[in-house]
C-alpha positions as CSV (number, residue, x, y, z in Angstrom):
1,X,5.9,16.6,-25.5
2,X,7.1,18.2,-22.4
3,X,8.7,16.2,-20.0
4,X,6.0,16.9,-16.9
5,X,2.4,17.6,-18.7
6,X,-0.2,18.6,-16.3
7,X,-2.4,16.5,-14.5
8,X,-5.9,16.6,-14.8
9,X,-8.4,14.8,-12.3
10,X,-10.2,12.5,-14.1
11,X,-8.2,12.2,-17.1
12,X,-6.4,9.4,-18.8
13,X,-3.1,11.3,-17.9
14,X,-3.2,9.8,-14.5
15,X,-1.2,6.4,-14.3
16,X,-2.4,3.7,-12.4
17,X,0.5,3.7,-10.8
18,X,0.3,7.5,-9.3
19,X,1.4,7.4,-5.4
20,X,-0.1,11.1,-5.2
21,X,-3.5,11.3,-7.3
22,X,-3.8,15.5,-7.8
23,X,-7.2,16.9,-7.9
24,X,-9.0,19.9,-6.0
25,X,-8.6,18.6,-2.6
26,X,-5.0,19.8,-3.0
27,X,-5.4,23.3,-4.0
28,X,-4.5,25.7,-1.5
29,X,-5.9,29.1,-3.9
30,X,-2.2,30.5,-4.3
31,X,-2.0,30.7,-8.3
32,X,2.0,29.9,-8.5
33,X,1.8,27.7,-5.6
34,X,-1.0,25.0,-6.9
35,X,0.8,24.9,-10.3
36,X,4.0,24.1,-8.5
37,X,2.2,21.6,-6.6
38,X,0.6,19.9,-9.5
39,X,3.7,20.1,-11.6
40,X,5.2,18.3,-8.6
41,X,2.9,15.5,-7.7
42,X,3.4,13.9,-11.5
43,X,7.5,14.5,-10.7
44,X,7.1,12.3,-7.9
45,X,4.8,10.0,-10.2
46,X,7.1,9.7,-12.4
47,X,10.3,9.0,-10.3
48,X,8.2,6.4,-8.2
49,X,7.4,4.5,-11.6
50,X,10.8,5.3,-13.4
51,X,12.7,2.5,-14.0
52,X,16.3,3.2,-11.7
53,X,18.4,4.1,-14.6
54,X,16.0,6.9,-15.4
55,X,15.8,8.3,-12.2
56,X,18.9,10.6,-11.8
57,X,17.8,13.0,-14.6
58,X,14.2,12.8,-13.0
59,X,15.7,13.6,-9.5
60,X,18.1,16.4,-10.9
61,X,14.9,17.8,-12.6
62,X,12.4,17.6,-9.1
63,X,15.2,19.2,-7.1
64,X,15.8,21.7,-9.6
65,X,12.1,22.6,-9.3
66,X,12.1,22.2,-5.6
67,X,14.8,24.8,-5.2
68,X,12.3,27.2,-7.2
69,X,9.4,26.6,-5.9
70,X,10.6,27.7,-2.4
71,X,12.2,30.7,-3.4
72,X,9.1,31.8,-4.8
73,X,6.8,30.4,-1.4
74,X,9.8,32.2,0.5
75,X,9.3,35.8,-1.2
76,X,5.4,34.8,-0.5
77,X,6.5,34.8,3.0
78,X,8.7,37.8,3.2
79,X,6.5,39.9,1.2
80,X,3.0,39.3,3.5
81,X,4.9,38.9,7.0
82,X,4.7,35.9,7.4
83,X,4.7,34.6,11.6
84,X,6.6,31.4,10.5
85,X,8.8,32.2,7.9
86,X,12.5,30.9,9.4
87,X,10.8,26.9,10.6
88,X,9.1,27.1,7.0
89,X,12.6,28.1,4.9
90,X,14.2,25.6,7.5
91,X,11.9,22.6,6.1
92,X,12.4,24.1,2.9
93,X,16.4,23.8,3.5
94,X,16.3,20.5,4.7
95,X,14.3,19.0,2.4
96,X,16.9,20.3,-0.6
97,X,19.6,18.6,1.2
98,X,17.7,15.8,1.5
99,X,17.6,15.7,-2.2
100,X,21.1,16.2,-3.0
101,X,22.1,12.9,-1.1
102,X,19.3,11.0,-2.7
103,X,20.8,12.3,-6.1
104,X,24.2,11.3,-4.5
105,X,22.9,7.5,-3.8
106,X,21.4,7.7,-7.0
107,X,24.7,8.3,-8.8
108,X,26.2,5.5,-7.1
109,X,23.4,2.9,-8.2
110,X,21.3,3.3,-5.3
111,X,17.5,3.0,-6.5
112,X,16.3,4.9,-3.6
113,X,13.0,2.7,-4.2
114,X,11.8,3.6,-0.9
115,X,12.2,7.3,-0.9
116,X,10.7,7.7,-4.0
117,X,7.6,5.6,-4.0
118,X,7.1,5.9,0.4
119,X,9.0,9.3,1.8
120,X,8.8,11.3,-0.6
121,X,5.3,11.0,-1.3
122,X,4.0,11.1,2.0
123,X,6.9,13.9,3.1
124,X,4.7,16.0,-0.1
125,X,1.1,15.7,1.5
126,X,2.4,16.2,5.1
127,X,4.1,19.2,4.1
128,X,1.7,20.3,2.1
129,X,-1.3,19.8,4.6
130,X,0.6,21.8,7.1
131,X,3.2,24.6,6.0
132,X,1.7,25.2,2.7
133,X,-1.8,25.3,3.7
134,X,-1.1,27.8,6.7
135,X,1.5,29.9,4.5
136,X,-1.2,30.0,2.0
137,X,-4.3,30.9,4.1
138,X,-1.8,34.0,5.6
139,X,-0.9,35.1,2.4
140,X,-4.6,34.9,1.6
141,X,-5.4,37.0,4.7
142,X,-3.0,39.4,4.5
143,X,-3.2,40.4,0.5
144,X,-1.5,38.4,-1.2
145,X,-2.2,38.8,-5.3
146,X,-0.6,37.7,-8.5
């Protein structure tokens, strides 16, 4: 089994113990950017349940797919004009170093608890209910296709 299956609204893959539930209210109708996003909110699901020994791999993994994800949003942005590209790579910069100290604290036995199960989470929606739905709606506009 892959180590991040999909999740599906309604399903039994959900855990009980999501922080993010994904579902439609999420989707921002960018192909590569709602699969990121999905692939994302059961990362963060599974860090905020992991156990704190399992975490590091986890958090090697999310950053991993952070750093991809916003080079593809980036090229999004570059290739449709986009007004607010340098604030949105700036967030996007931040949030990767962010990650690499949390990895740090990981590494020397901090369970990060807190970021994982509170910041992170709620950094996710914000982010995604602001940047990413704007980015997305101007890439919409401005012919964006994949």
């Amino acid at each position: 089994m892959p180590p991040f299956r999909r999740i599906r609204e309604g399903s039994a893959m959900i855990p009980r113990h999501a922080v993010i539930r994904w579902g439609e209210p999420l989707l921002l109708g960018v192909g590569f950017v709602d699969h990121d996003h999905c692939e994302a909110v059961e990362m963060i699901n599974r860090l905020a349940a992991a156990a704190p020994t399992e975490r590091l791999d986890l958090a090697r993994a999310f950053a991993h797919h952070c750093v991809e994800h916003f080079a593809r949003e980036e090229e999004m942005m570059v290739k449709t004009g986009f007004f607010a590209l340098d604030p949105h790579r700036d967030e996007h910069i931040r949030v990767v170093a962010q990650l690499e100290e949390v990895i740090r604290a990981l590494e020397a036995g901090d369970p990060c608890d807190d970021y994982f199960t509170v910041e992170l989470p709620q950094w996710f929606l914000e982010h995604r209910a602001t940047m990413d739905y704007v980015t997305s709606g101007f890439a919409l506009d401005h012919g964006w296709v994949e």
